[in-house]
N, C-alpha and C positions, 0 to 999 in steps of 0.2 A: 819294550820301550827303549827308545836310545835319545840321550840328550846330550849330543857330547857339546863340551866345551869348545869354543875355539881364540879364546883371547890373546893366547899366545900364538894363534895359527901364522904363519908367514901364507899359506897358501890361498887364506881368506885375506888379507891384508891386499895382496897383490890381485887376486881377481876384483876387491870391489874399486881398487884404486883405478884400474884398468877398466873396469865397467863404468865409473863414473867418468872416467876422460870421455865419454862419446859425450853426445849432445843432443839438442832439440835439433832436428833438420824438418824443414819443410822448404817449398818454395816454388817457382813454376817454371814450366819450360820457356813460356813468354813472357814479358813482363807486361803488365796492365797496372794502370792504376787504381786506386782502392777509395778514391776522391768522390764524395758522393755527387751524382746529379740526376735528374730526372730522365725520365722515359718521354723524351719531348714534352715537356712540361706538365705531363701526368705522373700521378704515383707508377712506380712499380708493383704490383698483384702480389702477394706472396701467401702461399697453402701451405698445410703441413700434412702429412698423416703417420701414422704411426699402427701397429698392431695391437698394440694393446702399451697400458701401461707399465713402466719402470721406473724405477727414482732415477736414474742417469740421466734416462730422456730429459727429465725434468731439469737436470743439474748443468746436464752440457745445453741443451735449449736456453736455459736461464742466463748462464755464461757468453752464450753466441750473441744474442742481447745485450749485456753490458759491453760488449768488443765491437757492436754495430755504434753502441752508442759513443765509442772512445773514438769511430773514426767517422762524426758526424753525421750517420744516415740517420739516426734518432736522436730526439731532447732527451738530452741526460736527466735521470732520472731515477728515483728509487723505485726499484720493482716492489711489487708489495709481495709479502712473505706466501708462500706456496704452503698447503698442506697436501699429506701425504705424497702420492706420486704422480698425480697426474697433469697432464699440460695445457687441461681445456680452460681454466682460470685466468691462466698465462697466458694463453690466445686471445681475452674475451677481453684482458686488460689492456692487450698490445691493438686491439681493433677497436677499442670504442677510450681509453684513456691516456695510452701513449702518443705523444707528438710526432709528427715529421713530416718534412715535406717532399718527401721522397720513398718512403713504404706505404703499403698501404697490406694491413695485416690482415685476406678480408675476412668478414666476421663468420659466413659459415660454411669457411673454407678448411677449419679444420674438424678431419677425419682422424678416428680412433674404433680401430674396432673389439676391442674385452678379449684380446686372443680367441675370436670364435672364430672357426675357421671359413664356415660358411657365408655368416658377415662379411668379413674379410674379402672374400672373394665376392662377392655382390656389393661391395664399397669399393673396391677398386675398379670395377667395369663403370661403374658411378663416376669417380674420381677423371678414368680414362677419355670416356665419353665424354666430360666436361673439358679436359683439354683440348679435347682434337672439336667440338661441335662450339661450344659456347664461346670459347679463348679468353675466357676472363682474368687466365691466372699467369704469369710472366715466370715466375721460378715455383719449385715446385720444392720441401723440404722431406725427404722420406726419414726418418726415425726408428734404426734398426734391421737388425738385420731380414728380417722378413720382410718389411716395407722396401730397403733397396731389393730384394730379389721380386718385387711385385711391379716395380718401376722399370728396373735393368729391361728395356726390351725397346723393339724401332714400334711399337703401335702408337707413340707416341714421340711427340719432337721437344717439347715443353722442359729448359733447364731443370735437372734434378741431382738435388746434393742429398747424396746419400750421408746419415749421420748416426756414429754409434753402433756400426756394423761390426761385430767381432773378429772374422774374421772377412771380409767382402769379399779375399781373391780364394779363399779355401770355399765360400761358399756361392762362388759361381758369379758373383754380380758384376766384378770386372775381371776385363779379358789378363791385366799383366798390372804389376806395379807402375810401369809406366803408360800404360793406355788403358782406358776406362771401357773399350772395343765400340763406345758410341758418341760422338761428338756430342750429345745432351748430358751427357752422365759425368757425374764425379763421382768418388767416394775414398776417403781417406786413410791410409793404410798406411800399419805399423808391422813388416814381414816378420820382425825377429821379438814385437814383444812378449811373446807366450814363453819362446825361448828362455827371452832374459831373465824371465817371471819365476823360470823355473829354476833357470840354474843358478839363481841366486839361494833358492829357498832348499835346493840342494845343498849347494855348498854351508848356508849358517845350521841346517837341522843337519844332515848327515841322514837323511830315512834310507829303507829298506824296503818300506812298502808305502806306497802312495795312492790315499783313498782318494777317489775322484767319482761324485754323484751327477750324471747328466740324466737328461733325455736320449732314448737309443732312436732316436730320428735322426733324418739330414739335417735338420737346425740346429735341435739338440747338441748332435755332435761337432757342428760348426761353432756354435756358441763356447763348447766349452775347449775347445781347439785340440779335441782327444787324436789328431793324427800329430801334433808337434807333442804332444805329452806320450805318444807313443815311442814316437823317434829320440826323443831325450831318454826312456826308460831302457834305452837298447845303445844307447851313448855311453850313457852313466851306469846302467847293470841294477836298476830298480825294478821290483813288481808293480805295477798299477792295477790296482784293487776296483774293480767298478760296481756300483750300483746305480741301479736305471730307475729314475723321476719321472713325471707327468711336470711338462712345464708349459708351454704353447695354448691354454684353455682357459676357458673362460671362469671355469672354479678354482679360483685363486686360493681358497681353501685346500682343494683335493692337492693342489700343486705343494701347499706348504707343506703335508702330511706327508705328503711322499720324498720330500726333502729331509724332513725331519727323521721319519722312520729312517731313509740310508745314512744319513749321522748315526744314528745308533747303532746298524751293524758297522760303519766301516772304523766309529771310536774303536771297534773289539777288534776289525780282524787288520789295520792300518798303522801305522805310524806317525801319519802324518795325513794333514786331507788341503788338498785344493778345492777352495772354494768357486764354484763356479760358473757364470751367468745364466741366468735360468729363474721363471717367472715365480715358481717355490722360495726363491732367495731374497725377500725382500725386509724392510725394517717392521715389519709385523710380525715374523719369524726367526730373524736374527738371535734375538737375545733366545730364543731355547736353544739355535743350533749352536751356539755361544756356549752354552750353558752345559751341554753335552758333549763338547769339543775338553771344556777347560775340565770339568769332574774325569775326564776320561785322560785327563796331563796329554792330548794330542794338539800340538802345532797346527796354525790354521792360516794359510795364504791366500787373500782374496783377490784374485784375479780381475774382480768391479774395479778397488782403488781403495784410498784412506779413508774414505770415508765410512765401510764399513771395518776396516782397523778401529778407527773412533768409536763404535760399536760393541767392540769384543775381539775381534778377529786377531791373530796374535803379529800378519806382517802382512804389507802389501808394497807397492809403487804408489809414492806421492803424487797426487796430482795438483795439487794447489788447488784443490777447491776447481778444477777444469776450466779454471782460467785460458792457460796455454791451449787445451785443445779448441774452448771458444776463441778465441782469438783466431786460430788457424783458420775455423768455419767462417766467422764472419768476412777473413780477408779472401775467401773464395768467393764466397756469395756478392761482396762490392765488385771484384774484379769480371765476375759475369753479367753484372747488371752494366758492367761498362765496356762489353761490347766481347769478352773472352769467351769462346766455346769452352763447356766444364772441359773438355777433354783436352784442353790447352794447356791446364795447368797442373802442377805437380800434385800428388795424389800420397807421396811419400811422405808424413809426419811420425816423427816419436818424438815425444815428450821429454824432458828432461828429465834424467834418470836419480830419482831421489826416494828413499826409503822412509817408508811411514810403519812405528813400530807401536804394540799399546803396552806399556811395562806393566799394569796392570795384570794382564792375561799375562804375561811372561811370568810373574807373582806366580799365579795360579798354579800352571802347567810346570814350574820350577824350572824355568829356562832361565841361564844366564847367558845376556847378553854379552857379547866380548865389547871391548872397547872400541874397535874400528866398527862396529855394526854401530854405536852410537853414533860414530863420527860421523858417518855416512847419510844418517837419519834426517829428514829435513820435518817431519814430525812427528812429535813424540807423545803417544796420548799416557797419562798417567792415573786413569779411570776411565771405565767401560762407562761408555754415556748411557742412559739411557732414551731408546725413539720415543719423539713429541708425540 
């Protein structure tokens, strides 16, 4: 077990001071306006689909809605409160209870398929076929990384923003950071944030061995961005410890078990564990792998964001409640209903770079925070919440 100090560090002082001068960048190659209007005096169509459920989905979906509604394409409005993770409530409110004269959410246009892969694949030939035969739907919303890789292709011409893709350029769906390789496609891409992710949580833990539970599939491993956590452990001179989950299926159950068990070998044979996207990982499972993280005094960096830090998790990247990345999406989405090809516009986003800590779990695990990690911190949970 190693927890070293670093209050005194001069070398942490200087890295986060330097890491926090970067910034949000996003922006486009052309500039379009974000001003809402109609589709010749009709709504706009707009579909969603998704692989199956995640709380993100729900969180960054939820967000790209109140940032449609800040730049006038919807009556502002209070969303009404979401339970657990999924987006089809949220659809059913935005299609038959939200305002506007310029969306049109339609009502059973959104797709979800339970991570089954079969579904999956017989809901997008569905979905497909409805673009190119019916043309009812104007922009098309994919949610995740397995939905942009279902979309990413010329069988169809139909705008599609890809949203929530972990990694999009490591996992095939666009051609470069600056080109999407299909004039219908966007998808929002952050190249360095696994990096930052890491070598932050390097530099405040000081590990030696870095537990890291994925999926040994091509998702899996995309999701959990094991070629950049490769390349850092050969940087920096760390082991990365792996155990392999079931996460991509439709028994969310089996997916938790198999999360949970690799917490408990990699508490023993790790230092430290990256937590990391993957459908076992959700807030129905959280508090054990919490639970077995803090009894085992191992450090825990969530790769999702603060909101499971608010959880338990001992560190992650602030997102403000994914504000900032709604925002980004929605100002895609107005700019292409106003005449921009996705592939016109910048694709490059990262977020402002601010640390979400839970002093709670630092209690636990007897980690002391240095001062400049507090400084740093844009929130600070001081209790493991517990999921609604």
């Amino acid at each position: 077990m190693i927890m070293r100090r670093f209050a005194q560090s001069i070398v942490l002082t200087l890295f986060i001071v330097l890491w926090l001068g970067q910034g949000a960048m996003g922006g486009g190659k052309t500039d379009f306006t974000a001003a809402p209007k109609t589709n010749n005096g009709q709504k706009w169509r707009i579909a969603y689909f998704e692989g199956g459920e995640y709380t993100d989905y729900q969180k960054i979906f939820s967000e790209t809605i109140r940032a449609l509604m800040k730049l006038g394409w919807i009556e502002t409005a209070e969303i009404p409160p979401q339970g657990g993770e999924e987006t089809k409530s949220l659809w059913s409110w935005l299609s038959t209870g939200a305002r506007s004269k310029y969306l049109e959410f339609v009502q059973d246009a959104h797709y979800s398929t339970n991570w089954d892969d079969e579904l999956r694949k017989k809901t997008v030939e569905t979905v497909i076929e409805r673009l190119n035969e019916k043309k009812d739907i104007d922009l098309l919303i994919a949610m995740g990384t397995a939905a942009g890789k279902d979309f990413a292709n010329d069988r169809h011409k139909t705008p599609t923003i890809v949203i929530s893709a972990s990694d999009p350029l490591g996992a095939g769906i666009i051609k470069s950071v600056e080109d999407s390789g299909l004039e219908h496609l966007h998808a929002q891409v952050d190249p360095n944030r696994y990096d930052r992710q890491l070598r932050i949580f390097h530099e405040i833990v000081g590990f030696k061995k870095l537990g890291v539970a994925y999926e040994d599939t091509s998702n899996g491993r995309s999701y959990a961005a094991l070629d950049k956590i490769e390349k850092m452990s050969r940087d920096r001179g760390f082991e990365v410890v792996r155990c392999h989950t079931k996460s991509d299926i439709s028994d969310t159950r089996l997916a938790e078990d198999s999360v949970t068990q690799c917490f408990n070998e990699l508490s023993r044979s790790a230092d430290a564990i990256y937590v990391t996207f993957q459908g076992g990982v959700n807030m129905r499972s959280i508090p054990q792998l919490v639970k077995i993280a803090n009894e085992s005094h191992i450090p825990t960096f969530s790769q999702s964001g603060s909101e499971e830090v608010r959880h338990g998790f001992l560190l992650s990247i602030s997102q403000a409640g994914f504000k900032y990345i709604g925002e980004f999406h929605a100002g895609i989405i107005a700019r292409v209903l106003n005449g921009a090809k996705p592939n016109q516009l910048g694709q490059l986003f990262e977020e402002p770079p601010k640390i979400a800590i839970n002093l709670k779990t630092a209690e636990l695990i007897g980690f002391d925070p240095p001062v400049v990690l507090l400084g740093a911190a844009d929130e600070i949970f001081r209790e493991i919440a517990t999921p609604q």
